[in-house]
C-alpha positions as CSV (number, residue, x, y, z in Angstrom):
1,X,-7.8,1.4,17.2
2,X,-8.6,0.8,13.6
3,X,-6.7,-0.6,11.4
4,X,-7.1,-1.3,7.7
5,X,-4.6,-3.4,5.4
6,X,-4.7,-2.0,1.6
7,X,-3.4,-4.3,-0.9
8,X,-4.6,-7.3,-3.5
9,X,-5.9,-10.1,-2.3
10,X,-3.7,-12.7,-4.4
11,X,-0.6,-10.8,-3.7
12,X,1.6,-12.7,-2.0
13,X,3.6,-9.9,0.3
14,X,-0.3,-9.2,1.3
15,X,-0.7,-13.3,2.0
16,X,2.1,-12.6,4.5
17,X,0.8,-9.9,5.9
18,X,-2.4,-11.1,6.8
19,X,-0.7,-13.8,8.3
20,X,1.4,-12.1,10.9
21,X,-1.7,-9.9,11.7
22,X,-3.8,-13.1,12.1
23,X,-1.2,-15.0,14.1
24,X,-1.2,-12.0,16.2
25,X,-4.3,-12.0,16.7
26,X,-4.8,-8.4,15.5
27,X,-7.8,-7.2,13.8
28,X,-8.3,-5.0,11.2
29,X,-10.5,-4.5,8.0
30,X,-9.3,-5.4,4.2
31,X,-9.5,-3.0,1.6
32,X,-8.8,-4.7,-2.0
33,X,-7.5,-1.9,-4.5
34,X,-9.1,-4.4,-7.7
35,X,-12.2,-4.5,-5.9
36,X,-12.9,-1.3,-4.0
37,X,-10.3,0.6,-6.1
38,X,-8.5,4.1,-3.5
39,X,-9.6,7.5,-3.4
40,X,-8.0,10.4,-4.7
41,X,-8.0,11.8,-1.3
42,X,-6.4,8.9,0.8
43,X,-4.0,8.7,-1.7
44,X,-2.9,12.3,-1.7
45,X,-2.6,12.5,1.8
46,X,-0.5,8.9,1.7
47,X,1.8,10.7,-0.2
48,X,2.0,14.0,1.5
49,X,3.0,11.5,4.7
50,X,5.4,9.3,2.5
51,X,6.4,10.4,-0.6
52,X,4.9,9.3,-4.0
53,X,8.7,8.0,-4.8
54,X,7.4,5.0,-1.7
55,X,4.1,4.2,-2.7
56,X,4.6,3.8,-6.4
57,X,5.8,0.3,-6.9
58,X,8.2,0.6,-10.0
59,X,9.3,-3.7,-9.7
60,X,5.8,-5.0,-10.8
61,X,4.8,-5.6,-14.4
62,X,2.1,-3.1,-14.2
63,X,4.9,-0.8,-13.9
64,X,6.8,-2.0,-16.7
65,X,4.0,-2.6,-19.6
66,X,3.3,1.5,-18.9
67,X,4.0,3.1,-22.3
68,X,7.2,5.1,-21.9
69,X,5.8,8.3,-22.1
70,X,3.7,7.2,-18.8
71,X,6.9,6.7,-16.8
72,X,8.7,9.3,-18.3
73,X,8.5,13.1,-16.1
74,X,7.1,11.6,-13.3
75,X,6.0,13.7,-10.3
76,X,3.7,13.3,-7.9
77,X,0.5,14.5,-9.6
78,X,1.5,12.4,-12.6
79,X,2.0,9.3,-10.2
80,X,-0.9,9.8,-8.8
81,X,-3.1,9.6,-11.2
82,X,-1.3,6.5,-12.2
83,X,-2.2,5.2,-9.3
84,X,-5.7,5.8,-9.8
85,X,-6.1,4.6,-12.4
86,X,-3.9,1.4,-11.9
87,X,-4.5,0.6,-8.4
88,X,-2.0,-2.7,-9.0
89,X,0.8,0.2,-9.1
90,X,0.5,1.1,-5.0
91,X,2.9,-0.8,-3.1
92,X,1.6,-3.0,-1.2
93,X,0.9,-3.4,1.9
94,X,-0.1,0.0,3.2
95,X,-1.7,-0.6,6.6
96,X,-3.3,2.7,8.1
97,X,-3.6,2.6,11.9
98,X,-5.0,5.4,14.1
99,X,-0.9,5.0,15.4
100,X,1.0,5.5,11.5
101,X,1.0,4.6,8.1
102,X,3.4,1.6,6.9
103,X,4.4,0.6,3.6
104,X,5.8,-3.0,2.4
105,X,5.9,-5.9,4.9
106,X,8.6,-6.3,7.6
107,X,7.6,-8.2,10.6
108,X,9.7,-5.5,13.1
109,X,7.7,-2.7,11.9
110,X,4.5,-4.0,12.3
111,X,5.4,-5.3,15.7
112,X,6.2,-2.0,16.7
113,X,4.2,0.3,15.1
114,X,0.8,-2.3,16.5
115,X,2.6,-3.0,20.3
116,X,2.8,-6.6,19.4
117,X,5.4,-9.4,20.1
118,X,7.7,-10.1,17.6
């Protein structure tokens, strides 16, 4: 099974992440959004599975230094392509296994969703 872990590398819900994965001894391959940046397509199908509303992180300061006519009206096509262009606005972590698609970090979920111990 494949899995990937999305994110940024300095983030620290990501730090955590990557530590449960590692201390479980589960592998998977990194894919950093300031780096690599996401594609259009992933993203779109991310949020046909989710919901834009789950993936666009509103909390960070990303988020707030948007001018207001940016986070004004949105919907989906307009969050995506805020995403895109602002990869720092995805939530983060998504991991993508062959199994599901999680967003955000909870120890539980990613013990179920990857068959793991808690």
């Amino acid at each position: 099974m494949t899995i990937t872990l999305y994110g940024i590398r300095n983030c620290d819900t990501m730090k955590k992440a990557r530590a449960w994965l590692d201390s479980h001894h589960v592998g998977y391959a990194f894919h950093d959004y300031k780096t690599a940046g996401i594609d259009h397509d992933r993203l779109r199908r991310w949020c046909d599975l989710l919901g834009w509303e789950s993936l666009l992180n509103r909390s960070g300061t990303t988020f707030r230094k948007l001018a207001e006519a940016d986070r004004a009206g949105l919907d989906a096509g307009k969050a995506i392509g805020l995403m895109l262009a602002q990869p720092s606005l995805i939530r983060r972590p998504v991991l993508e296994s062959g199994k599901g698609l999680l967003v955000g970090f909870r120890p539980e979920r990613y013990a179920e969703l990857l068959d793991t111990p808690r």
